[in-house]
Every structure is written in structure tokens, then in C-alpha cells.
N, C-alpha and C positions, 0 to 999 in steps of 0.2 A: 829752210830752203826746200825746194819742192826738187822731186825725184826727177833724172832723168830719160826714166822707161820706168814700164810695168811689167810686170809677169800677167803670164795667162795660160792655161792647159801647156806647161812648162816651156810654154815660148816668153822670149821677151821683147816687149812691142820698144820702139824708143820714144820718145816724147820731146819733139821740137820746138813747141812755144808753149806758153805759160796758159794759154785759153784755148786747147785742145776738146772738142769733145768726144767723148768714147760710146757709141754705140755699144751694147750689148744686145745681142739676139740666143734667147735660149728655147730650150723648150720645158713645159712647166709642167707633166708629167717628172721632167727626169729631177727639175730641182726641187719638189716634194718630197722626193722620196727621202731624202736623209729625215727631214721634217718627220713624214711617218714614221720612219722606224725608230725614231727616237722617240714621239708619241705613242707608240706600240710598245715601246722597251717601259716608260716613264706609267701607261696603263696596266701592263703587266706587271710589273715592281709592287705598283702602288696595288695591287689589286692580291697577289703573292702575299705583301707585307698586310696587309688589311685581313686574310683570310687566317695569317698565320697568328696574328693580334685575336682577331675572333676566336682562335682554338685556346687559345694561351686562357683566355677571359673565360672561356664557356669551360675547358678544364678546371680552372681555380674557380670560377663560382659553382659550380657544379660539387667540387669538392667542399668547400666551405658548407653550403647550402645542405647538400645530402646528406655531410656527417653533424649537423645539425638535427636534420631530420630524422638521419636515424637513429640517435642520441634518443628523440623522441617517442619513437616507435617502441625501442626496450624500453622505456622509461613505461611508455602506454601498458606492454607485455607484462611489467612487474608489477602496475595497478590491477590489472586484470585479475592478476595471481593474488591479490589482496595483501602486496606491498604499499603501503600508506604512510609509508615512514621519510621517503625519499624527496629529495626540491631539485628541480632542474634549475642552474645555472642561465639568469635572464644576463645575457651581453647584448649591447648596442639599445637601438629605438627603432626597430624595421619588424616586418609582419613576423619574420620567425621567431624575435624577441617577444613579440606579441603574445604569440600561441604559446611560449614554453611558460609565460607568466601566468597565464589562460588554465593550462594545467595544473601547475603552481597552486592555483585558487582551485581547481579540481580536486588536489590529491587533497588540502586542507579542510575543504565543507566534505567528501569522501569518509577522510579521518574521525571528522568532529562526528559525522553521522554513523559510522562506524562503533564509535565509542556511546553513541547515545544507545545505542541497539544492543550494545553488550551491557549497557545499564540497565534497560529494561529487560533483558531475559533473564540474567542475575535477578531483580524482582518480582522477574514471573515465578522463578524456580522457587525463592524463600516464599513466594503466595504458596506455591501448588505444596510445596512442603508443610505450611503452617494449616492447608485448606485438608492434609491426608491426614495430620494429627488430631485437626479437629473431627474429620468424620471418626477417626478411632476414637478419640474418648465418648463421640456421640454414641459411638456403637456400644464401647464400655458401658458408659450412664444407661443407656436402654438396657443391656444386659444386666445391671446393676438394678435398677427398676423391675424388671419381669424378676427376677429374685425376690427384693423385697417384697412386690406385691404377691407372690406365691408364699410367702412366709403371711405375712397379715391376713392374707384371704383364707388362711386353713388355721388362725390360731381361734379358739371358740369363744373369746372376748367379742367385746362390741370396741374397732380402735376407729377414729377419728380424728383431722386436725381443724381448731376452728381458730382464723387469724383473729388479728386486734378488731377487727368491723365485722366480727360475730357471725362471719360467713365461713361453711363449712368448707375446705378445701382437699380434705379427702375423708372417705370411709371402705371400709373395709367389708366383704362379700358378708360376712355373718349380720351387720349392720342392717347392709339392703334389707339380708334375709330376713330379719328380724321385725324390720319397717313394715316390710312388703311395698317396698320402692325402689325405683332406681337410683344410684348415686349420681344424676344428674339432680335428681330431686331436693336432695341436701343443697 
């Protein structure tokens, strides 16, 4: 059943036949504006919520992110200091995960290189040790030798050594003397 009035800026009009029509005349400034301010209110919200969404995001990635990073930074502090013992923690498949596996393989070839160098200086050390014993016993032998040869060179024999191929390999100064040659000459 159709009504028989309408309301209108709290008047009520009546309505006498069933095929009335209603003119409306407004002005389209004033029926905007709820439109606006409700587009104002609905930009502002959304713009509020969106900026409060971005803090929330850029706090917690920022947290995750950095104390990853700086997980990395001591990690880096302690290679420095020639910690070579330690493995960073690889979570997720993202670039941070990258770089701490990246190190990973750092502190490892680091290590292995590390330990190749103390192998080799360890073998420098037992060289340079086995090379000072050898110059001492050389210096021995030669002191051992100028001895001997001061004993044989002042005894008034003729001493001589001649190997298995009948070649002379030493004589002794009375020898030379004797010859009137030098011990090259034997």
C-alpha cells in the first residue's frame, strides 16, 4: 500500500492520488557536502590506518632486519679478532640468509687457511731448528778438522790417505815438504 504523505525538512507534504509527481529543487553545493566529508573522513582513515600499518611494518622489519645484521657485524668483530671457530645461524632463503651463509663459507676457507699457516710455520720452525744444528755441527766438523790438521801437519812422519782408485785424498804438510809439491799435486 503506498503512503499517504511524505516528510520533508520536517514538513509533511500529503499525497492525494496514486500518480503524483514530486519535484525536487536543491542546491548541489549544499548536497555534497556530507558526500565530502564522508570522503574526507573515509581518505583520512584510510590514510591514518595505512601510515600506522607502515610504522608497524618498517618497526618489525627494521627489527628483524637489523638484529640480523648486527648478529653479523659481531660475528664479522670476532673474525677480525681471529675467532674462526664460530657459524652463523642460516634462517629463511632471502639476501640476509645469503650473506650470513656467504660468511659461513668465509669463516670456513678463513679456518682451513689459518690452520694451513700454522702448519707451515711449525715446519719453518723444525727447518730453521734442524738448519742451526746443522751449522753447529758444521762449525764442530771444521773445528774438528783445523785440529786434526794441526796435529798431522806438525807430526815429522810422511801421513797420507789413498782411496780404493789409488787416488791420494789427503797428505799432510811434512809430505808437501818432503815432495816439494803442493797437496793439490797428489
Amino acid at each position: 500500500m503506498l503512503e499517504s504523505s511524505i516528510n520533508f525538512s520536517d514538513k509533511k507534504i500529503p499525497l492525494t492520488s496514486s500518480f503524483q509527481t514530486i519535484k525536487v529543487i536543491y542546491n548541489s553545493k549544499e548536497a555534497l557536502i556530507p558526500i565530502k566529508r564522508s570522503t574526507q573522513v573515509v581518505v583520512v582513515a584510510t590514510g591514518t590506518g595505512s601510515l600506522a600499518l607502515g610504522l608497524i611494518l618498517f618497526i618489525f622489519l627494521r627489527r628483524t632486519l637489523l638484529s640480523k645484521v648486527s648478529l653479523m657485524r659481531r660475528s664479522v668483530k670476532d673474525i677480525e679478532r681471529g675467532n674462526f671457530e664460530m657459524k652463523l645461524a642460516v634462517v629463511g632463503n632471502d639476501e640476509v640468509s645469503d650473506l650470513a651463509s656467504g660468511i659461513n663459507s668465509m669463516i670456513t676457507s678463513l679456518n682451513d687457511q689459518n690452520t694451513y699457516i700454522e702448519k707451515l710455520n711449525y715446519e719453518i720452525k723444525l727447518k730453521e731448528r734442524a738448519l742451526q744444528e746443522k751449522e753447529l755441527r758444521e762449525k764442530e766438523l771444521a773445528n774438528t778438522h783445523i785440529y786434526i790438521a794441526g796435529i798431522t801437519n806438525n807430526i815429522p812422519q810422511l801421513l797420507s790417505y789413498v782411496n780404493s782408485n789409488l787416488i791420494y785424498e789427503f797428505v799432510n804438510k811434512p809430505h808437501t815438504d818432503w815432495f816439494k809439491e803442493p797437496a793439490e799435486y797428489f
